[in-house]
C-alpha positions in Angstrom: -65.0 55.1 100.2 -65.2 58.1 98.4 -64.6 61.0 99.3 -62.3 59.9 102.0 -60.7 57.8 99.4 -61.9 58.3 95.7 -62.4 55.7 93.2 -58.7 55.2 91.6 -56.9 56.8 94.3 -53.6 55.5 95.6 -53.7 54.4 99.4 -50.6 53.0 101.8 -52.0 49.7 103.1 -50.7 46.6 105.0 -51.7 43.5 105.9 -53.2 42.5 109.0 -55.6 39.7 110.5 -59.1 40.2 111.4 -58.5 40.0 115.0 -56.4 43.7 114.7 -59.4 45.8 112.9 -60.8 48.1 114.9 -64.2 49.5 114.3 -64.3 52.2 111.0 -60.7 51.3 109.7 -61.1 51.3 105.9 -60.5 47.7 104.9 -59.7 46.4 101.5 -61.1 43.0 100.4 -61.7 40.9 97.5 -65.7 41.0 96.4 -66.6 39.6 92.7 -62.8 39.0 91.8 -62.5 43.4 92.6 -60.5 45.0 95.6 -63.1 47.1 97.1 -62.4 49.5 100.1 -65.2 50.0 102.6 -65.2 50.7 106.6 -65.1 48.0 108.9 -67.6 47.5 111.1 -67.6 44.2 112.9 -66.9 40.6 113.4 -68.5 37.9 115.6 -68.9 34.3 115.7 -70.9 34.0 112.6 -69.3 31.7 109.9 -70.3 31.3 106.2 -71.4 27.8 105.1 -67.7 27.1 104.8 -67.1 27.5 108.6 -65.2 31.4 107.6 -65.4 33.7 110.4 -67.0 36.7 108.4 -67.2 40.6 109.1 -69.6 43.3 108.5 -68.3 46.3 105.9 -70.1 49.5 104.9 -69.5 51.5 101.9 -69.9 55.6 102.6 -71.9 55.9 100.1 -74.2 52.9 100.5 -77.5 53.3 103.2 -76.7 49.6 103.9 -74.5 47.0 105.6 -72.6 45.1 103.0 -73.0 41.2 103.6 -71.1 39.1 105.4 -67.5 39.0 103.8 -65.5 35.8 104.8 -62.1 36.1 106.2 -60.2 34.8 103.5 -61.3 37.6 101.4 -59.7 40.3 103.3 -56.4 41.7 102.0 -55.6 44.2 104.7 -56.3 47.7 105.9 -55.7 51.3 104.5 -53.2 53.3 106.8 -52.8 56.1 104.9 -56.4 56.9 105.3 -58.8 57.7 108.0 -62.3 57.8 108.8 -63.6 59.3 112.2 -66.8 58.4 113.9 -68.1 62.1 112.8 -68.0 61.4 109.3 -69.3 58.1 109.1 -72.4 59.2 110.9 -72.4 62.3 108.7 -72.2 60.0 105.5 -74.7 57.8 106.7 -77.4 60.1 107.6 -76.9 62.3 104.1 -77.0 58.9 102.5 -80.3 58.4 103.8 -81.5 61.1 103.9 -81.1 62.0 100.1 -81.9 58.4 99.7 -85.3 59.0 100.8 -86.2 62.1 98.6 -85.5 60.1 95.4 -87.8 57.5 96.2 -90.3 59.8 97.0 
């Protein structure tokens, strides 16, 4: 989530259930046995094999959705940090847009 919120950096958060996240809260979650921070995106109906509900994440610094993370994995969401629409959008297209250069 960096640079909202740097690698290492201390953040306030509390538990909460997938039902309360609203879209671009920063969400912390349990991926390859590592809490990992990203912005929330969405959830649905879709279920993992295991009949999970899942939601969609997205790292700022990633040009792509995360995949689907089961509900069990999430921990809860950052409330001392925010991320507004502006700056996700802003993230995103720099992401891509620099993406695209080095692959050139």
């Amino acid at each position: 989530m960096s640079p909202v919120l740097p690698v290492g950096a201390f953040g306030l958060m509390e538990g909460c259930l997938l039902a309360d996240l609203k879209f671009l809260d920063i969400v912390v979650f349990n991926y390859n046995a590592k809490l990992t921070c990203h912005c929330f995106l969405a959830h649905g109906e879709f279920r993992n094999p295991a009949g999970e509900r899942t939601f969609v994440t997205k790292g700022l610094a990633s040009p792509r959705f995360d995949f689907p993370i089961a509900e069990s994995e999430l921990v809860g969401r950052v409330v001392s940090h925010k991320i507004t629409a502006w700056q996700f959008t802003l993230y995103t297209f720099m992401n891509r847009w620099i993406g695209a250069r080095l692959t050139q």
